[in-house]
N, C-alpha and C positions, 0 to 999 in steps of 0.2 A: 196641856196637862198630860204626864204621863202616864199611861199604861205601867202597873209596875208589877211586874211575875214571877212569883218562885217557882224554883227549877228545885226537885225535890228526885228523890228517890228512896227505898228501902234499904237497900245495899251498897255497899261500894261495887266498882267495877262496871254499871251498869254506862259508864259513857256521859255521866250527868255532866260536868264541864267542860267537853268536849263540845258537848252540846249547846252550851251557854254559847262558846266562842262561835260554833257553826252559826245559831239562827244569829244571832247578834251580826255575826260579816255580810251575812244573806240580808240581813233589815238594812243593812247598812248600804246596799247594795241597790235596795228598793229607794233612795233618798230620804230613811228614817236619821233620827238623831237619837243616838242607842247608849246607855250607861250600862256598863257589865258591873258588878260588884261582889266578889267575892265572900260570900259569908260563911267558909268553911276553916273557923276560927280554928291555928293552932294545925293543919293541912293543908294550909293552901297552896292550890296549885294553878289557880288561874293565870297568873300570873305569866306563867309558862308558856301555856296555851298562847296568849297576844303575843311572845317575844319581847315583855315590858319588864320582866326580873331585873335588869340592871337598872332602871328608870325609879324601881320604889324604894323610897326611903320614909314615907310615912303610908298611914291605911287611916283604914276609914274609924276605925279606933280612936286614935289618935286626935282625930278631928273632931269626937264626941267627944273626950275629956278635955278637948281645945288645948293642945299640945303642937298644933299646929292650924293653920288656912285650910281654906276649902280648896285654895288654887293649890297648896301644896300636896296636898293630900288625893287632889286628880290629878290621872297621867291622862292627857288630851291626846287623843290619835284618831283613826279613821272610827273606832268605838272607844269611847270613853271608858277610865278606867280605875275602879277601887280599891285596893289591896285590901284584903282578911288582918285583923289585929294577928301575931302570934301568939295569945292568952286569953283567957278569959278573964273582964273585972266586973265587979260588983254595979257597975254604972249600964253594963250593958242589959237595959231591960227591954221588956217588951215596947213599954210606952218610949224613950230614951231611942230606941232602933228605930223603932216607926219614925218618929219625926225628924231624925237624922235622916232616914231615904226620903223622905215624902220631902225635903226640902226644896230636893235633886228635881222634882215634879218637872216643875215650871219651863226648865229646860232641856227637857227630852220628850220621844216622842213612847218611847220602851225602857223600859228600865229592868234589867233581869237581874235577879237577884240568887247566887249558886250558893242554896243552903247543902250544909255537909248530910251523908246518905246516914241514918237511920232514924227515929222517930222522939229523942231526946229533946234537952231545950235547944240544941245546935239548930233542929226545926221548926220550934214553936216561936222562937223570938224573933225570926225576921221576917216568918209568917206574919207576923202582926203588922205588915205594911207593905202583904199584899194583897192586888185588888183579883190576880188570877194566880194558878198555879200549875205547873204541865209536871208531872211526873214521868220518869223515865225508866224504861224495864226490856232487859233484852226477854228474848223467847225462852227461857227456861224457867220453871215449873218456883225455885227457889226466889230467883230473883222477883218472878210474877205474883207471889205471895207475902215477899216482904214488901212491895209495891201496893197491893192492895190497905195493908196495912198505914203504910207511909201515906194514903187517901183518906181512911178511916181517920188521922191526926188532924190534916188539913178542915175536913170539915167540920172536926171540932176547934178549930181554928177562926171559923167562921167564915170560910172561903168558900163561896158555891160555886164558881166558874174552874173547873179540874179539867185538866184533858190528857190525856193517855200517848207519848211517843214510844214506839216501839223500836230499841236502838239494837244495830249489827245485827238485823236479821237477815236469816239465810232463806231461802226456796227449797233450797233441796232437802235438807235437815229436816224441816217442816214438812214435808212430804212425806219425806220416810219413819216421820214419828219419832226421831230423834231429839226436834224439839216442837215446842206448843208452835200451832198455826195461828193466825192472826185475830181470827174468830176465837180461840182459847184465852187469848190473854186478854182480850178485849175481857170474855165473858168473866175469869178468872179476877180480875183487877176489879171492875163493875164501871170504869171508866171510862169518857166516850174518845173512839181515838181520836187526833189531832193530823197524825202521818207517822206515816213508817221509815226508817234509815237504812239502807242497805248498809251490812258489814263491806267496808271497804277500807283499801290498807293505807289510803292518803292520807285519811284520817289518822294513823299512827305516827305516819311522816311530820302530817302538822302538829302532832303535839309535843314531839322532839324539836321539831326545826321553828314552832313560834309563824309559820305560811301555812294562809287554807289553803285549802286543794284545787288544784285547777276548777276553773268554770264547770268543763265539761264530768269533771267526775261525778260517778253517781252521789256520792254521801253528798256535792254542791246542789245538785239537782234534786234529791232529797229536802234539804237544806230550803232552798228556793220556794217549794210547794208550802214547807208549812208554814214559812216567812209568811205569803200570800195571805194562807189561810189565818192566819192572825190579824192579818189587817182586816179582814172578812169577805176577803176575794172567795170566788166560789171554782178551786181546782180541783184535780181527783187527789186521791188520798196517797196514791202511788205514784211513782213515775214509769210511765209507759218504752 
């Protein structure tokens, strides 16, 4: 039975699907069996992220008003994968999206779910069929408050289990008070962290070129730790 988790945030720009595709290759990496599903209906981009754009011709839309199979409507790879409808219909409800993912259960071990960045129903409907949810918020003060907020949704969503990634932080920045330190955003958000991502430029690479990032790069080794920590291994929060 799977773990099924939205991946949330306040803002755009904070690295939310960048993020999906990270932990997802890192679970994937752990010998998880991981579904990514795009639910940023109308912008999707995940798509990109895996290097699978040429492969979709249906989404997961589709496969709720049965317009197509479930096999057509997943692209099979080393993670699994769902295309975003490009629109919104009347069919896509709360109850309707839940039991569309929750099908998916049985055969995965993760199932991350990329709702779109702000606090609308883009986030409240595929909240409805998640059992955890990780928000994401780089170090600066805008994004760290509309993050807190996008927390305040969730638990009126009915979702207790939240955890806090702190994406493309810098050291030095935070030092010189040019942005929040980690202790700030933790405090700032009220959420407990999960791990932190070093801003790193492979990350850019892979989201052009559809390839994670070497093993050894930090955002992999990042990546790694909170993999871990999800399964409920006990690592540091950083990487050393």
């Amino acid at each position: 039975m799977a773990q099924i988790i939205l991946v949330a945030s306040g803002k755009g720009g904070s690295g939310k699907s960048t993020f999906v595709s990270g932990i997802s290759n890192a679970l994937a990496d752990l010998g998880k069996k991981v579904l990514a599903a795009d639910c940023d209906i109308g912008l999707r981009s995940l798509d990109l992220m895996f290097g699978v754009t040429e492969n979709v011709v249906f989404d997961w839309g589709d496969l709720l008003l049965e317009r197509c199979t479930r096999e057509q409507a997943l692209i099979k790879g080393r993670v699994d994968f769902l295309a975003a409808p490009r629109s919104f219909d009347d069919a896509f409800t709360t109850e309707n999206v839940s039991k569309l993912f929750r099908s998916f259960s049985d055969d995965y071990d993760y199932i991350f779910l990329d709702a779109p960045a702000g606090i609308d129903r883009g986030l409240t409907v595929p909240a409805a069929a998640a059992d955890r949810a990780i928000v994401i918020s780089t170090a600066d003060f805008v994004c760290v408050r509309s993050c807190a907020r996008a927390f305040e949704e969730l638990r009126r969503a009915k979702i207790e289990d939240i955890r806090l990634v702190i994406n493309m932080f810098e050291v030095k920045p935070a030092c010189k008070r040019k942005l929040l330190n980690i202790d700030q955003c933790i405090d700032e958000t009220g959420v407990q962290l999960i791990g932190v991502i070093p801003r790193d430029i492979n990350i850019s690479f892979s989201s052009v070129t559809g390839k994670s990032p070497e093993a050894d790069a930090p955002s992999s080794l990042a990546f790694n730790r909170i993999a871990m920590r999800i399964t409920g291994k006990r690592v540091p929060l950083i990487c050393e």
